[in-house]
Backbone as a chain_set.jsonl record, in Angstrom:
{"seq": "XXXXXXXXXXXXXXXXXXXXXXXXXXXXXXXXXXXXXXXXXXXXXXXXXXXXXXXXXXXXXXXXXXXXXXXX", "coords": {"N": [[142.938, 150.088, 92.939], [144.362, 147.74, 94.701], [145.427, 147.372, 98.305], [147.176, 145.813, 100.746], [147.716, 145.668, 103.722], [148.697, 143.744, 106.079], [149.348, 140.799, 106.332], [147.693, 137.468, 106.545], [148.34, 135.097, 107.825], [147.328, 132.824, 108.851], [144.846, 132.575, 107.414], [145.67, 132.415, 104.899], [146.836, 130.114, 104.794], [144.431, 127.761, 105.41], [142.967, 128.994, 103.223], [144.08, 127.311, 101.473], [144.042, 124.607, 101.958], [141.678, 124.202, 102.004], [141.17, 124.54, 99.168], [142.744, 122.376, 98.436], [141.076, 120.216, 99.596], [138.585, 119.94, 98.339], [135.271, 119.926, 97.65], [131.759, 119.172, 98.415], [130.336, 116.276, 97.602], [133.176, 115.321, 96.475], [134.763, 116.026, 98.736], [137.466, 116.186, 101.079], [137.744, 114.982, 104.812], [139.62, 116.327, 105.843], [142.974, 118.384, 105.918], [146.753, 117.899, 105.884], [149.134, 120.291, 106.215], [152.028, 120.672, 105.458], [155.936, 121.372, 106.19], [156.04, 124.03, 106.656], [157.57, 124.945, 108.969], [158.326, 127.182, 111.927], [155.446, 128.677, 113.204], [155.386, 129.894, 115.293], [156.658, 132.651, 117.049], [159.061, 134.564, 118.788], [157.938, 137.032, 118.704], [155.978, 140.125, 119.551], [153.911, 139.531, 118.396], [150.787, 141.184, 115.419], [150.12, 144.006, 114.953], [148.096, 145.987, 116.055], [144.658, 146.697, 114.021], [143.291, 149.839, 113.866], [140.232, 150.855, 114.619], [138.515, 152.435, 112.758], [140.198, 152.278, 110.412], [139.905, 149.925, 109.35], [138.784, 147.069, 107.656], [136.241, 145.808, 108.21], [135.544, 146.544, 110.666], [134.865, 148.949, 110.259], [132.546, 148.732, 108.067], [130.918, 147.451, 110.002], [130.25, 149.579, 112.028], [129.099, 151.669, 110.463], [126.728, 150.549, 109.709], [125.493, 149.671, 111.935], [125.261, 152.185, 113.096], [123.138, 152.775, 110.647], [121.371, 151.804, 111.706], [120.669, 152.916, 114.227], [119.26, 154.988, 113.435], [117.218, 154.47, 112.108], [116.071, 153.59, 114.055], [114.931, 155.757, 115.249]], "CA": [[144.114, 149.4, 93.425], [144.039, 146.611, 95.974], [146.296, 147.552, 99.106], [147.07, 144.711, 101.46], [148.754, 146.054, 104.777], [148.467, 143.059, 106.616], [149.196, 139.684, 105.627], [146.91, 136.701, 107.506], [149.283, 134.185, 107.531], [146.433, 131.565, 108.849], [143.744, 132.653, 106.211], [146.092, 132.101, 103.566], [146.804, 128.289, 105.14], [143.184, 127.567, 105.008], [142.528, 128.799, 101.766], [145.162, 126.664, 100.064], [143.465, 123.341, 102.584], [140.116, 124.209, 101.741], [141.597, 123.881, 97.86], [143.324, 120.435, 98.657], [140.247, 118.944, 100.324], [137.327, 119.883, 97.847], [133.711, 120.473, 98.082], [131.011, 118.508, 98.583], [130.365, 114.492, 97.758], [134.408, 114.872, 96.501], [135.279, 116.538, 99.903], [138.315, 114.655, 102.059], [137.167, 115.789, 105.47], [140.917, 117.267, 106.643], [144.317, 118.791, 105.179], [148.038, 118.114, 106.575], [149.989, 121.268, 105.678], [153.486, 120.612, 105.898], [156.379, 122.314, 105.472], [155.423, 125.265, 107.202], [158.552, 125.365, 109.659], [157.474, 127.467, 113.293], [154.974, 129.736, 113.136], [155.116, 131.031, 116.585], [158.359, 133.129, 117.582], [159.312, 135.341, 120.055], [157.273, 138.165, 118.377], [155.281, 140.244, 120.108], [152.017, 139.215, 117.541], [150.743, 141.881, 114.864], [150.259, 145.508, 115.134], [146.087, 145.967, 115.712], [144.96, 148.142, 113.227], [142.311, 150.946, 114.478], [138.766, 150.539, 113.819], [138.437, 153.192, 111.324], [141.244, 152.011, 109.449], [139.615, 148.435, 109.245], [137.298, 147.166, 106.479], [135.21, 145.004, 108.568], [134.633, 147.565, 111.808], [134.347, 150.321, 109.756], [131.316, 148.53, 107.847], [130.085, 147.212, 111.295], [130.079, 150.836, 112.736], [128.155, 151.963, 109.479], [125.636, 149.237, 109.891], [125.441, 150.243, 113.517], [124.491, 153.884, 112.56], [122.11, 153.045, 110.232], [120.002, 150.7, 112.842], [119.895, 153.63, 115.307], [119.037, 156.308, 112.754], [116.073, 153.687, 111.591], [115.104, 153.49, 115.392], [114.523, 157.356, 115.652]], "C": [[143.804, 148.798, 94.781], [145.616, 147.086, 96.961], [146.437, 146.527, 100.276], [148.559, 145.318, 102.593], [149.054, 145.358, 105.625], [148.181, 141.908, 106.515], [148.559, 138.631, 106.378], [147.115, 135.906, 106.955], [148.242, 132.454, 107.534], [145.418, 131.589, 107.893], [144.137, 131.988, 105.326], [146.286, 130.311, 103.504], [145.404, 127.659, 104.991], [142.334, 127.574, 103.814], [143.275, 127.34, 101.126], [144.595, 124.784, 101.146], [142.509, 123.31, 102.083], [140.097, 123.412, 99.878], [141.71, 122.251, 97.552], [141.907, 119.761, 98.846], [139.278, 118.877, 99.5], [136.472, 120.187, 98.439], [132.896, 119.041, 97.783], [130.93, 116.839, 98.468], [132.364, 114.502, 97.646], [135.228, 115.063, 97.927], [136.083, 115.489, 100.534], [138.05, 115.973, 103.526], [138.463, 116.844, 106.34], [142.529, 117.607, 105.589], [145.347, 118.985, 106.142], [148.845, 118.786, 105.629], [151.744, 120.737, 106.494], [154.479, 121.62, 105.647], [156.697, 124.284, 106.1], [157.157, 125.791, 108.471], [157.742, 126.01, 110.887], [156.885, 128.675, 113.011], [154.76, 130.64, 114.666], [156.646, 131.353, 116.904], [158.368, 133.815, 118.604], [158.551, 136.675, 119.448], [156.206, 138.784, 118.905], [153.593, 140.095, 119.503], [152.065, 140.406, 116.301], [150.461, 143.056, 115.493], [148.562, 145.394, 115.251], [146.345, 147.124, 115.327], [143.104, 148.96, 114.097], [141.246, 150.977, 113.806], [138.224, 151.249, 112.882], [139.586, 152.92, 110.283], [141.012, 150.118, 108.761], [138.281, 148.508, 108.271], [136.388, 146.706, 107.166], [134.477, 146.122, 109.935], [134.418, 148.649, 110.995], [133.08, 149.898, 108.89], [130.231, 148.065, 109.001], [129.423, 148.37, 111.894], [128.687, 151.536, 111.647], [126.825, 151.432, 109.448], [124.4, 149.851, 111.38], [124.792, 151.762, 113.831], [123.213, 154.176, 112.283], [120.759, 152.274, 110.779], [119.437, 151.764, 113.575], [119.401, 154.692, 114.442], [117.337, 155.924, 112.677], [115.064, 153.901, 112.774], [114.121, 154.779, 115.712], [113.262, 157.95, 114.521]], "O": [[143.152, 149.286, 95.705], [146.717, 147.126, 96.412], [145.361, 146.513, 100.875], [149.773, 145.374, 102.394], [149.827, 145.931, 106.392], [146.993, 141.587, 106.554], [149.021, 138.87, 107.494], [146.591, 135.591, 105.886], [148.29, 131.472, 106.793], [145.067, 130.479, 107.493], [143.472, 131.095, 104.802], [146.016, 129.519, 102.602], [145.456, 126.782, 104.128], [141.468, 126.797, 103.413], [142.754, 126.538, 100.351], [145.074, 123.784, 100.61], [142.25, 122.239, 101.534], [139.501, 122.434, 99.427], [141.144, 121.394, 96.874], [141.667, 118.742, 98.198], [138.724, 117.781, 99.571], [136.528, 120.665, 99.573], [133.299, 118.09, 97.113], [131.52, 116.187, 99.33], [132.983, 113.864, 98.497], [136.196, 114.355, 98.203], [135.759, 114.305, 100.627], [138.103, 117.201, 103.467], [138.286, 117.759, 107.144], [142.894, 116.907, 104.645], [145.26, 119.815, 107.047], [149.245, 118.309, 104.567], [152.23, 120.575, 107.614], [154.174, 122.638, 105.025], [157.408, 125.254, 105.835], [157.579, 126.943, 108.574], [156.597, 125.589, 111.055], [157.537, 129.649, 112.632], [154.159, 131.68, 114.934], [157.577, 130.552, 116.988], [157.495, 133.579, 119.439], [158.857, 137.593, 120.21], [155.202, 138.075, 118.832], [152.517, 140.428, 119.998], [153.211, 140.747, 116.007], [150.59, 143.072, 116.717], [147.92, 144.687, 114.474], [147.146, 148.026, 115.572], [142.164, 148.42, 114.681], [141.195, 151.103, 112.583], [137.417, 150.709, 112.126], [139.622, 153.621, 109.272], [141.713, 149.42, 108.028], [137.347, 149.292, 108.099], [135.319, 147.196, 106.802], [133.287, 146.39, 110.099], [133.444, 149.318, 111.341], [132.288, 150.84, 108.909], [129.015, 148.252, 108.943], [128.248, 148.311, 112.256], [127.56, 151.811, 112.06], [125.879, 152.132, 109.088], [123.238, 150.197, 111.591], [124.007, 152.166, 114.689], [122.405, 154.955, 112.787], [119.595, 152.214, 110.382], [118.222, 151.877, 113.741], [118.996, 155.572, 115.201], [116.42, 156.673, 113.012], [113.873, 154.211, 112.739], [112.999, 154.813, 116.217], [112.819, 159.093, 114.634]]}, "num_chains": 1, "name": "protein.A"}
Protein backbone atom coordinates (compact mmCIF):
# COMPACT_ATOMS: atom_id res chain seq x y z
CA UNK A 1 0.00 0.00 0.00
CA UNK A 2 1.10 3.40 -1.24
CA UNK A 3 0.70 6.11 1.64
CA UNK A 4 0.96 9.70 0.53
CA UNK A 5 1.17 12.12 3.65
CA UNK A 6 2.10 15.01 1.86
CA UNK A 7 0.76 16.34 -1.19
CA UNK A 8 3.46 18.51 -3.57
CA UNK A 9 1.22 20.77 -4.95
CA UNK A 10 4.17 22.10 -7.45
CA UNK A 11 5.33 18.52 -8.53
CA UNK A 12 1.97 17.69 -9.45
CA UNK A 13 1.84 21.19 -11.73
CA UNK A 14 4.90 20.12 -13.52
CA UNK A 15 4.00 16.76 -14.12
CA UNK A 16 0.73 17.61 -15.86
CA UNK A 17 3.20 20.66 -18.06
CA UNK A 18 5.78 18.30 -18.74
CA UNK A 19 2.60 16.10 -20.28
CA UNK A 20 1.24 19.19 -22.29
CA UNK A 21 4.63 20.10 -23.76
CA UNK A 22 6.06 16.63 -24.97
CA UNK A 23 9.37 15.14 -25.48
CA UNK A 24 11.84 15.57 -27.75
CA UNK A 25 11.74 16.85 -31.69
CA UNK A 26 7.63 17.21 -30.68
CA UNK A 27 8.61 19.22 -27.50
CA UNK A 28 6.86 22.99 -27.19
CA UNK A 29 9.58 24.54 -25.08
CA UNK A 30 6.97 26.04 -22.16
CA UNK A 31 3.39 25.38 -20.48
CA UNK A 32 0.77 28.19 -19.28
CA UNK A 33 -1.16 26.55 -16.42
CA UNK A 34 -4.15 28.38 -15.79
CA UNK A 35 -6.77 28.23 -13.66
CA UNK A 36 -4.91 27.60 -10.70
CA UNK A 37 -6.46 30.57 -8.56
CA UNK A 38 -3.63 31.79 -5.51
CA UNK A 39 -1.36 29.52 -4.45
CA UNK A 40 0.26 31.49 -1.78
CA UNK A 41 -1.96 32.33 1.42
CA UNK A 42 -1.45 33.37 4.68
CA UNK A 43 -0.28 29.83 5.68
CA UNK A 44 2.43 29.28 7.58
CA UNK A 45 3.98 26.67 4.57
CA UNK A 46 3.99 22.73 5.23
CA UNK A 47 4.79 20.81 8.25
CA UNK A 48 8.75 19.44 7.61
CA UNK A 49 8.69 15.97 7.99
CA UNK A 50 11.79 14.43 10.08
CA UNK A 51 14.55 12.82 8.35
CA UNK A 52 13.82 9.39 9.38
CA UNK A 53 10.38 9.65 8.42
CA UNK A 54 11.47 10.80 4.82
CA UNK A 55 12.08 8.52 1.81
CA UNK A 56 14.76 10.48 0.27
CA UNK A 57 17.00 11.35 3.68
CA UNK A 58 16.45 8.21 5.00
CA UNK A 59 18.06 6.59 1.71
CA UNK A 60 20.70 9.45 1.75
CA UNK A 61 21.65 8.59 5.44
CA UNK A 62 21.84 4.80 4.35
CA UNK A 63 24.06 5.63 1.46
CA UNK A 64 26.04 7.77 3.85
CA UNK A 65 26.66 4.73 6.20
CA UNK A 66 27.56 2.53 3.73
CA UNK A 67 30.50 4.97 2.26
CA UNK A 68 31.98 5.23 5.78
CA UNK A 69 31.68 1.54 6.64
CA UNK A 70 33.54 0.96 3.00
CA UNK A 71 36.20 3.57 4.23
CA UNK A 72 37.09 1.48 7.41
Amino acid sequence: TLEVTKQALADNIASAAEIVMGEADEATPAALVRGLGSLIGDSEGVEPIAADECLFMGLIAKERERERESEL
